[in-house]
VMD Tcl script that builds the backbone (N, CA, C; Angstrom):
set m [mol new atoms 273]
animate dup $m
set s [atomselect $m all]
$s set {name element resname resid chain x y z} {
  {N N UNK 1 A -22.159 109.255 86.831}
  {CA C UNK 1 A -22.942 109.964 85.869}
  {C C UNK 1 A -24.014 109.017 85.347}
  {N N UNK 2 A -25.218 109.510 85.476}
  {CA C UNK 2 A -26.007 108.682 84.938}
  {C C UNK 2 A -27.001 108.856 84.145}
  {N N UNK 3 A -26.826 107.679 82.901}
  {CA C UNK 3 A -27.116 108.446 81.676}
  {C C UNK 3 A -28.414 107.539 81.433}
  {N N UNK 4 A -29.442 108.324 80.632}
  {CA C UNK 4 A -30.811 107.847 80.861}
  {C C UNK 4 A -31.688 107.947 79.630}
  {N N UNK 5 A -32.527 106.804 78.834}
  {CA C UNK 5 A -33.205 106.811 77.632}
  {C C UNK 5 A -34.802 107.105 77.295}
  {N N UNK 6 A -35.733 108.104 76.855}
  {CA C UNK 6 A -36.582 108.089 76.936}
  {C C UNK 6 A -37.525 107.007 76.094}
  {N N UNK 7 A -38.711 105.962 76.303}
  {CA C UNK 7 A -38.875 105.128 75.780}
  {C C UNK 7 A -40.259 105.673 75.521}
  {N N UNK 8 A -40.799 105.356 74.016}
  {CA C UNK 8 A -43.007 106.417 74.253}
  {C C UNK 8 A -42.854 104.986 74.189}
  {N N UNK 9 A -43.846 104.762 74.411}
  {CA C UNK 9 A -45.248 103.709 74.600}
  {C C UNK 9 A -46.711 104.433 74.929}
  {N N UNK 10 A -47.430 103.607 75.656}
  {CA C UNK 10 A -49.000 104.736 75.925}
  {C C UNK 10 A -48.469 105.835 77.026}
  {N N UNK 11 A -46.869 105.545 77.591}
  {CA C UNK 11 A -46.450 107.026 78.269}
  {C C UNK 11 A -45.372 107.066 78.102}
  {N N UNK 12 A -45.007 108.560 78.779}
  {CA C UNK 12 A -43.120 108.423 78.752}
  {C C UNK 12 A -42.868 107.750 79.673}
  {N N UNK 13 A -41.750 106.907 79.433}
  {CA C UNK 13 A -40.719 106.255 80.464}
  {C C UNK 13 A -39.505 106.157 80.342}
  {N N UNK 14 A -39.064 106.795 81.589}
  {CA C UNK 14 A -37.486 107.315 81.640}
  {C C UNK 14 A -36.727 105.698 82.475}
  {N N UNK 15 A -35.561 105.383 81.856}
  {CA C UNK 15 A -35.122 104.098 81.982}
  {C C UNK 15 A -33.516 104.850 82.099}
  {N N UNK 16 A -32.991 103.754 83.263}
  {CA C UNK 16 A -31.577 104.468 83.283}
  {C C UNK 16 A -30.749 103.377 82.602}
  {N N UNK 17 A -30.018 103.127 81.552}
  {CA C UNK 17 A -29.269 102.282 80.687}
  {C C UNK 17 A -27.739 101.993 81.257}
  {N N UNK 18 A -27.356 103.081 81.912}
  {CA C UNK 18 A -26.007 102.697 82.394}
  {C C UNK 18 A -25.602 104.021 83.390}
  {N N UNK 19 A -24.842 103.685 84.228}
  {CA C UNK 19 A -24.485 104.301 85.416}
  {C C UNK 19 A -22.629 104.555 85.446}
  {N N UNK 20 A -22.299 105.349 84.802}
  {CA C UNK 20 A -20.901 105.614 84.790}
  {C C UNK 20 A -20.065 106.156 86.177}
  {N N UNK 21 A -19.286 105.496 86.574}
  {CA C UNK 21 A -18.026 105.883 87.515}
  {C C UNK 21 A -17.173 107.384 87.233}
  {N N UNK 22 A -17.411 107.924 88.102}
  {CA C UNK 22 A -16.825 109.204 88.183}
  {C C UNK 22 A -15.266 109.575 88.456}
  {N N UNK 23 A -15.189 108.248 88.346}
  {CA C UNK 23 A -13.707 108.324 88.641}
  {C C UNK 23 A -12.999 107.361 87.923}
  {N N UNK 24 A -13.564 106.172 87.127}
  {CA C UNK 24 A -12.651 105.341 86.329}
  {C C UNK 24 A -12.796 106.042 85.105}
  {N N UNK 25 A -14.624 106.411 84.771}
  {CA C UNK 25 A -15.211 106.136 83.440}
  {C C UNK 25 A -15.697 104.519 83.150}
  {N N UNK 26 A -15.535 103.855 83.871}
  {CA C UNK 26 A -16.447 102.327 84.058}
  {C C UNK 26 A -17.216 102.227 84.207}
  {N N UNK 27 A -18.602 101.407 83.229}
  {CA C UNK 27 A -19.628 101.270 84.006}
  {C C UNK 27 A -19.512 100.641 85.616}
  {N N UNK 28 A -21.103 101.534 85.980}
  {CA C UNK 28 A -20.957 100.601 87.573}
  {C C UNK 28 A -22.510 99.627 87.882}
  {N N UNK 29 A -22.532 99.449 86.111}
  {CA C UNK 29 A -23.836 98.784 86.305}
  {C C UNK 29 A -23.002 96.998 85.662}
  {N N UNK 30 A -23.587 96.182 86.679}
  {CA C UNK 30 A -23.270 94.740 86.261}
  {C C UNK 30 A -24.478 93.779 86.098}
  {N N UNK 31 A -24.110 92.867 84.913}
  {CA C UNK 31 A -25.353 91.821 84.583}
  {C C UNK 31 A -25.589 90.785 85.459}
  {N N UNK 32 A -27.043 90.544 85.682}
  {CA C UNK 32 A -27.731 89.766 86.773}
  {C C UNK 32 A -27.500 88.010 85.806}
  {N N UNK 33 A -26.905 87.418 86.508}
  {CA C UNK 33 A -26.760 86.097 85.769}
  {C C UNK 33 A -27.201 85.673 84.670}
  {N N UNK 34 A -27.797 85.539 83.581}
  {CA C UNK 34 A -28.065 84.720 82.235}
  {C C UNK 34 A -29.190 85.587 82.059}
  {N N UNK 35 A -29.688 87.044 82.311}
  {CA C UNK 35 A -30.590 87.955 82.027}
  {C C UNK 35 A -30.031 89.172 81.291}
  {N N UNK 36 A -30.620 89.903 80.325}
  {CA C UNK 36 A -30.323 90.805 80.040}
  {C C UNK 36 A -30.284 92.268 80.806}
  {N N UNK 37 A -30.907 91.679 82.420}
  {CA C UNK 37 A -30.926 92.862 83.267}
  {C C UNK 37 A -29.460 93.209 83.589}
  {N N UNK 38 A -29.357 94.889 84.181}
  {CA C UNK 38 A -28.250 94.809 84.966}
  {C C UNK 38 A -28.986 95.895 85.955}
  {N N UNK 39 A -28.402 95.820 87.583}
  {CA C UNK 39 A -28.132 96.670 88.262}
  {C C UNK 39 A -27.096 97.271 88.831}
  {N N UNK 40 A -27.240 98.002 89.520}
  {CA C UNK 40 A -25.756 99.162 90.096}
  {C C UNK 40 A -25.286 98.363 90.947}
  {N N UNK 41 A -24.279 98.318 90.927}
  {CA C UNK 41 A -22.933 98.057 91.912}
  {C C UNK 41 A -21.929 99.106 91.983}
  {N N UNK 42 A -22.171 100.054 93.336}
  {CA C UNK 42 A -21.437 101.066 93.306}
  {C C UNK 42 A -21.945 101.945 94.054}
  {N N UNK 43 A -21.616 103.254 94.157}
  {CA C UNK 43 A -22.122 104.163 95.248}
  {C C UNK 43 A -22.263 105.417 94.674}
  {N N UNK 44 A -23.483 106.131 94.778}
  {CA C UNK 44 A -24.410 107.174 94.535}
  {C C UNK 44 A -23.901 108.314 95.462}
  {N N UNK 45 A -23.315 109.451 95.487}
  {CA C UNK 45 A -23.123 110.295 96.246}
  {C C UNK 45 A -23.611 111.813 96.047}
  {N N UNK 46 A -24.014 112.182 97.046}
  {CA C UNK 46 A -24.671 113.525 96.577}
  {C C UNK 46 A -24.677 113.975 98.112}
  {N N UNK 47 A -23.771 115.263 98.157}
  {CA C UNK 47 A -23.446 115.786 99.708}
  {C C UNK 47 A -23.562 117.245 99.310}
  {N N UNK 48 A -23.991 118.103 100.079}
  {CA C UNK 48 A -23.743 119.732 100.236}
  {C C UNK 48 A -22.746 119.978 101.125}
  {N N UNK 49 A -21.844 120.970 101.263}
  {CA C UNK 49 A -21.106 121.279 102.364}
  {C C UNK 49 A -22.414 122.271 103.680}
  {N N UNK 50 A -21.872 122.138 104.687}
  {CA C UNK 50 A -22.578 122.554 105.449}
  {C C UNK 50 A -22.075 123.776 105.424}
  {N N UNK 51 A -22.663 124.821 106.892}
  {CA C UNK 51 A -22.598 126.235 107.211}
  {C C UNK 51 A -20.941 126.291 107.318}
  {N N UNK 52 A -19.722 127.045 106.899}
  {CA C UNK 52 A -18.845 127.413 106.803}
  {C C UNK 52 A -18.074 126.032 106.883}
  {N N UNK 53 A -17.979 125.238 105.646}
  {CA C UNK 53 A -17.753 124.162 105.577}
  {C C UNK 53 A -16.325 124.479 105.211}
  {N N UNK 54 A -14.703 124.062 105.784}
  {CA C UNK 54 A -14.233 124.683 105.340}
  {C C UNK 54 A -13.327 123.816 103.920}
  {N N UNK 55 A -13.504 122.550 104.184}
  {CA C UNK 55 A -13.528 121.716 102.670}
  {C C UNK 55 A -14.053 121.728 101.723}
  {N N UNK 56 A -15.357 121.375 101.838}
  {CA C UNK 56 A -16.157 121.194 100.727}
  {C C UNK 56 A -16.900 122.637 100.572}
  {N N UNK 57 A -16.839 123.228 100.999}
  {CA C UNK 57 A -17.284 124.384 100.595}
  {C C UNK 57 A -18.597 125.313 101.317}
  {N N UNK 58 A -18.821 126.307 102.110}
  {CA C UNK 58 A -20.193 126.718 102.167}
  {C C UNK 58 A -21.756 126.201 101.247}
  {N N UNK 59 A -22.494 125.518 101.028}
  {CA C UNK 59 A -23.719 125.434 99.856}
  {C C UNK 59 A -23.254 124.571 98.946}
  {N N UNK 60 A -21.807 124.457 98.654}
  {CA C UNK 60 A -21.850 123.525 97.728}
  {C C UNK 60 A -22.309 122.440 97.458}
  {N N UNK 61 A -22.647 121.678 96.267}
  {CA C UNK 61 A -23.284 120.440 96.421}
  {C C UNK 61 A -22.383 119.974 95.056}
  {N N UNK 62 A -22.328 118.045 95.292}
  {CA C UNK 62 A -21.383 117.418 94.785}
  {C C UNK 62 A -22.068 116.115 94.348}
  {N N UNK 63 A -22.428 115.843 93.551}
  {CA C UNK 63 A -23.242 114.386 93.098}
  {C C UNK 63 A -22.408 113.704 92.265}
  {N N UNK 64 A -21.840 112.600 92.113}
  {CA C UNK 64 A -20.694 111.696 91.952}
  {C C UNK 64 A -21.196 110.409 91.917}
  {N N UNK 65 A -20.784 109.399 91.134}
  {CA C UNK 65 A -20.916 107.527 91.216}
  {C C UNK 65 A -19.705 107.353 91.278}
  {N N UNK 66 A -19.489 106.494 92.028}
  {CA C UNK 66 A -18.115 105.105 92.051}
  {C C UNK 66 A -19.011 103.813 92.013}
  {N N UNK 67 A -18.210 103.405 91.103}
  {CA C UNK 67 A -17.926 101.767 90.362}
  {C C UNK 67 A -17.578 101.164 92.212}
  {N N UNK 68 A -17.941 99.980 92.346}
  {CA C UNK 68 A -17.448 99.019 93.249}
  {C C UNK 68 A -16.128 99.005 93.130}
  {N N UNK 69 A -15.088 98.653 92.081}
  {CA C UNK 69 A -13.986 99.079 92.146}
  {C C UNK 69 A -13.069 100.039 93.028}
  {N N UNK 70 A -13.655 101.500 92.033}
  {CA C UNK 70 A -13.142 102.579 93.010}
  {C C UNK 70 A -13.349 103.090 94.404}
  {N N UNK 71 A -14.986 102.479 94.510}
  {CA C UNK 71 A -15.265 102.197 95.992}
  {C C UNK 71 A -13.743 101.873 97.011}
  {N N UNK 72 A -13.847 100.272 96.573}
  {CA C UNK 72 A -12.926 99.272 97.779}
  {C C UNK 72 A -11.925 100.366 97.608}
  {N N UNK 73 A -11.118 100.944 96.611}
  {CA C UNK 73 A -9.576 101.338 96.433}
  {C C UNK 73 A -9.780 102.315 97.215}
  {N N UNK 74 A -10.849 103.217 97.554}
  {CA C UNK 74 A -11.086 104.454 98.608}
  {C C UNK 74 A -10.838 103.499 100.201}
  {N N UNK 75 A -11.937 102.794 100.147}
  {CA C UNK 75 A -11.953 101.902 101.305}
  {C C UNK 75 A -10.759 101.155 101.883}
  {N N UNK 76 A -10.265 100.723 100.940}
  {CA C UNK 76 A -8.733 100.579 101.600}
  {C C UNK 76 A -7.627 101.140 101.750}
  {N N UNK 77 A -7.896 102.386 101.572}
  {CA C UNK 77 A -6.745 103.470 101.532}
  {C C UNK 77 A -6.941 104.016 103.110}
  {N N UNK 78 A -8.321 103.954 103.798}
  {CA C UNK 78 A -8.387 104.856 104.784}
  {C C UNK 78 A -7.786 104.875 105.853}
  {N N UNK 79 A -6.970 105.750 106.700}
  {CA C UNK 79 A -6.021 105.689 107.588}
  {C C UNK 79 A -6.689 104.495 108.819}
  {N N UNK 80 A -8.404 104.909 109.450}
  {CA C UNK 80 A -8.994 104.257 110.242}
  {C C UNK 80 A -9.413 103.290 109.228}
  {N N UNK 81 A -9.694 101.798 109.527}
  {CA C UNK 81 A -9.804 100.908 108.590}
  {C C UNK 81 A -11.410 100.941 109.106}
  {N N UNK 82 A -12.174 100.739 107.660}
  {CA C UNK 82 A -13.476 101.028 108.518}
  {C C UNK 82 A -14.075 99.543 108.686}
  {N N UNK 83 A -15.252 99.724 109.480}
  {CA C UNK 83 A -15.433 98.561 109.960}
  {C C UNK 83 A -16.462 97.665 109.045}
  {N N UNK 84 A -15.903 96.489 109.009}
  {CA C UNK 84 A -16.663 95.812 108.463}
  {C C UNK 84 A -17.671 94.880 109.068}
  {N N UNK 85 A -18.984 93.982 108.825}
  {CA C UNK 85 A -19.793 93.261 109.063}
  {C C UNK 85 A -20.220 92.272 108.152}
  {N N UNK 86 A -20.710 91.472 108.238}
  {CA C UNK 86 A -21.203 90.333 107.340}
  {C C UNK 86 A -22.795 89.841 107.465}
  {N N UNK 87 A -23.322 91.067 106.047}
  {CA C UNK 87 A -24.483 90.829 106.179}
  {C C UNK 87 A -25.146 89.519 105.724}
  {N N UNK 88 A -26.113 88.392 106.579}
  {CA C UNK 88 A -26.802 87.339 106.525}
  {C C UNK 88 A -27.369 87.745 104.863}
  {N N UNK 89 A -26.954 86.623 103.855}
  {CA C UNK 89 A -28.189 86.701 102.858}
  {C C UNK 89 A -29.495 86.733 102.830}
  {N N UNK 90 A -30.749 87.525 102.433}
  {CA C UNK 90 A -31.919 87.443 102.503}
  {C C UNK 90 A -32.346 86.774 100.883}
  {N N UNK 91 A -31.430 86.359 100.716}
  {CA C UNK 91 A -31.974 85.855 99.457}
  {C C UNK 91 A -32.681 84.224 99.728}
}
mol reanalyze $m
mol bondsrecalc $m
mol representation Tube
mol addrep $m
């Protein structure tokens, strides 16, 4: 869920303040080292069911955050273990 502050100045600007987990209630926003910034850590989901979907539904649509947390605990639950890689830092 993501919850968002309007700021005037010479315009509007919409600023997102925190990014709640849909499944703890945790933020899934974390602070960037000795800055008052933070960004998301976590996963953004937003799926429709397709044409006679018989799970998720015909049309339905589903928009959801997970926290990094609830992420891995999905991720390691899955029967196929999914695959992992090790992305090179570009930092």
């Amino acid at each position: 869920m993501i919850q968002r502050i309007t700021e005037m100045a010479t315009e509007e600007k919409r600023t997102i303040v925190d990014i709640t987990c849909n499944n703890c209630g945790e933020s899934c926003m974390v602070e960037l080292g000795n800055t008052a910034m933070k960004d998301f850590c976590g996963l953004s989901v937003d799926i429709t069911g397709g044409y006679t979907s018989p799970a998720i539904g015909d049309g339905k649509n589903y928009r959801f955050d997970l926290c990094e947390k609830c992420l891995m605990n999905i991720i390691t639950q899955l029967k196929i273990p999914a695959e992992v890689n090790d992305i090179p830092n570009v930092y």
